[in-house]
FILUMMI-370978 format. One record per atom (N, C-alpha, C): residue in three letters; x, z, y. Coordinates in steps of 0.02 Angstrom, whole numbers, plus 32768, in hexadecimal, padded with zeros to 4 digits. Atoms other than C-alpha are relative to their C-alpha. Example, Ala and Ser with C-alpha at 12.3 -4.5 7.8 and 13.67 -1.06 7.14 Angstrom:
FILUMMI-370978
ALA802D80007FC5ALA826781867F1FALA802D8000803CSER7FD67FFD7FC5SER82AC81657FCBSER7FD980258037
END
This chain:
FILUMMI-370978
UNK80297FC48003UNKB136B2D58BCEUNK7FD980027FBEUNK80078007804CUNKB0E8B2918B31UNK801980327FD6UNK7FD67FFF8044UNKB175B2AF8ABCUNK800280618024UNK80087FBD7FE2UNKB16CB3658B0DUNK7FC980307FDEUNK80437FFC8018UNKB0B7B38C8AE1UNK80007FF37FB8UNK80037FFF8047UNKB0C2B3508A39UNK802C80257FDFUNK7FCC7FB78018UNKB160B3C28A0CUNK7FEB80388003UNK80227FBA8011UNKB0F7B44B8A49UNK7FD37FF77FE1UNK803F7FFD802CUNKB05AB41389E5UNK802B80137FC3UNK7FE78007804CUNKB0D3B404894EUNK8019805B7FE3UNK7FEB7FC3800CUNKB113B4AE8971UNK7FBB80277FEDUNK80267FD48017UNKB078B5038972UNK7FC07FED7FD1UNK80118014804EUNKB02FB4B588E0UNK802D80287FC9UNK7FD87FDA802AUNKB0BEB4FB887DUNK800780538006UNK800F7FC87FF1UNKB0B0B59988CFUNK7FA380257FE8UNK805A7FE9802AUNKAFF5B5A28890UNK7FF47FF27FBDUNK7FFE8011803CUNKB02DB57F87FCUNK804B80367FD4UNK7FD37FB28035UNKB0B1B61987E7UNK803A7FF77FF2UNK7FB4801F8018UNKB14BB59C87E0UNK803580008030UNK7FC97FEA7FD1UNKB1C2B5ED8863UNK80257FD08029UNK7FCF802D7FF7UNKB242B58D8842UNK800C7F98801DUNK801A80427FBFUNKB1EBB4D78878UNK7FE9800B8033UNK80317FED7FDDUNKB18EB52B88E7UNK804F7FFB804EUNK7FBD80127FC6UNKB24AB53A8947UNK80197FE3800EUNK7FD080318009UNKB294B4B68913UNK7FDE7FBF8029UNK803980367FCEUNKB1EFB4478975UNK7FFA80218054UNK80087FE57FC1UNKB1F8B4D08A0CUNK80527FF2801DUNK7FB280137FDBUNKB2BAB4A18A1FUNK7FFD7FC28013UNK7FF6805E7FF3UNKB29FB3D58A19UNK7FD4800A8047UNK80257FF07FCAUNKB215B41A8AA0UNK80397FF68038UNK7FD87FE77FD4UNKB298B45F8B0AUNK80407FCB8017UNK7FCA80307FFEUNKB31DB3DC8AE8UNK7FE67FCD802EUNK801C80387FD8UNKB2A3B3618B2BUNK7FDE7FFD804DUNK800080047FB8UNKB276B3B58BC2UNK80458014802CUNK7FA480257FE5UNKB33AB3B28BF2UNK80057FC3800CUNK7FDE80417FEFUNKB346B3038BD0UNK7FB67FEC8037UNK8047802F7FCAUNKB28DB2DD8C41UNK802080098046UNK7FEC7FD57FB5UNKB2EDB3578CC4UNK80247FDB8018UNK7FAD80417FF6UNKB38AB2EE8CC7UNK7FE07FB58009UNK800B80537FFBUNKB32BB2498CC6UNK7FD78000805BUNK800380107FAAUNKB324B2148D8CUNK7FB77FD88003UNK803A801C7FC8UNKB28BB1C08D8BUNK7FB580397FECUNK80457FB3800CUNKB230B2768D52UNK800480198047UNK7FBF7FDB7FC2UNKB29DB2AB8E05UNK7FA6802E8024UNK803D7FF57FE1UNKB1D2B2B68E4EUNK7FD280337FE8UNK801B7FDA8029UNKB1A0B3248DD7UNK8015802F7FCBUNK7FEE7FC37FFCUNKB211B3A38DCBUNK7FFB80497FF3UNK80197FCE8000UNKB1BDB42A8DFCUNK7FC8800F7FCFUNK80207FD0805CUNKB140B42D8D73UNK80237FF57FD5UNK7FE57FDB8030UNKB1B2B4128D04UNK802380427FF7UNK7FF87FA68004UNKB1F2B4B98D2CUNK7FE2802A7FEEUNK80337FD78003UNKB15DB4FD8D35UNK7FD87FF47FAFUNK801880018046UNKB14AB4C08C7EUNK801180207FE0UNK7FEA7FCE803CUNKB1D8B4FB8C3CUNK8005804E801EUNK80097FD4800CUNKB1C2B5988C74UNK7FBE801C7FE6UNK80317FF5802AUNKB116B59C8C21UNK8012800A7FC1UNK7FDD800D8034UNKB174B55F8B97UNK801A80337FD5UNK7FD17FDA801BUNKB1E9B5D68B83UNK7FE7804B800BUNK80307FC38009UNKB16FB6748BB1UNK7FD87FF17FB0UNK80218011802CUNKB0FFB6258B29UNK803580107FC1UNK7FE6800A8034UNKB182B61E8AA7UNK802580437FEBUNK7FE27FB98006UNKB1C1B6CA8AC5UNK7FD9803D8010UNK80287FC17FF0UNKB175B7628B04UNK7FAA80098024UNK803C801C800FUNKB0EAB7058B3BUNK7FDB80348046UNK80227FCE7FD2UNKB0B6B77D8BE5UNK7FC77FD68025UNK8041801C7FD2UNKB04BB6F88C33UNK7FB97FF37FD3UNK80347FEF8023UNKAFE1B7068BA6UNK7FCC7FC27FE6UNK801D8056801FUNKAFC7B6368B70UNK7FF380027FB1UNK801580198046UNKAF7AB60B8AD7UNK802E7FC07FD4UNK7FFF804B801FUNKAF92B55D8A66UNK7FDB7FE18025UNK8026802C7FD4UNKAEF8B5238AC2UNK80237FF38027UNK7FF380127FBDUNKAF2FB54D8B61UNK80437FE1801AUNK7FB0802D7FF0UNKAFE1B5098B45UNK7FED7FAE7FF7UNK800B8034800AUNKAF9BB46D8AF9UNK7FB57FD38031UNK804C800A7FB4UNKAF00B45A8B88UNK803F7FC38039UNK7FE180207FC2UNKAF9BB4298BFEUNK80127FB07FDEUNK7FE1803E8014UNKB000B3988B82UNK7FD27FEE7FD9UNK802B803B8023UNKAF51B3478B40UNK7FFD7FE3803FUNK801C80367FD2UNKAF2EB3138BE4UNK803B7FBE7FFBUNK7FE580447FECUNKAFD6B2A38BD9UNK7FE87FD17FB4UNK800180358037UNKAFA6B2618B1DUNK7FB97FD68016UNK803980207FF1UNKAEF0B23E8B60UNK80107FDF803EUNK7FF1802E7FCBUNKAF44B1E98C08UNK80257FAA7FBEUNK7FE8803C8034UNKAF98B1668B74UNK7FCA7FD27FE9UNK8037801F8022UNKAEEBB1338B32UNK7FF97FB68028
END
């Protein structure tokens, strides 16, 4: 979930910074990596938010109707970098 969270920090750093093209290229490794969390059996318990991520995810990155910020995207994946401490 980490490596998740920091792909989207990376994205929207670059995105606040006007650079499109990383800005996609960090929201795809995003996406790639919540496939491989999905596929990994011992996520099996936790599932359902990952769903419920990536469809944040993927509202967020597109048309955006639920109406999330950077904060409020990055509010959810600090709590796992501050669970690491």
């Amino acid at each position: 979930m980490m490596n998740i969270g920091g792909e989207l920090e990376r994205a929207i750093a670059w995105k606040n910074k006007k650079d499109t093209e990383k800005m996609c290229h960090f929201l795809n490794k995003a996406r790639e990596w919540m496939g491989l969390t999905m596929a990994d059996l011992k996520n099996h318990g936790r599932i359902g938010e990952i769903v419920v991520v990536q469809e944040e995810y993927e509202d967020f990155s597109g048309e955006n109707h639920w109406k999330n910020t950077d904060e409020t995207m990055m509010k959810y994946w600090n709590s796992f970098f501050s669970a690491r401490i």
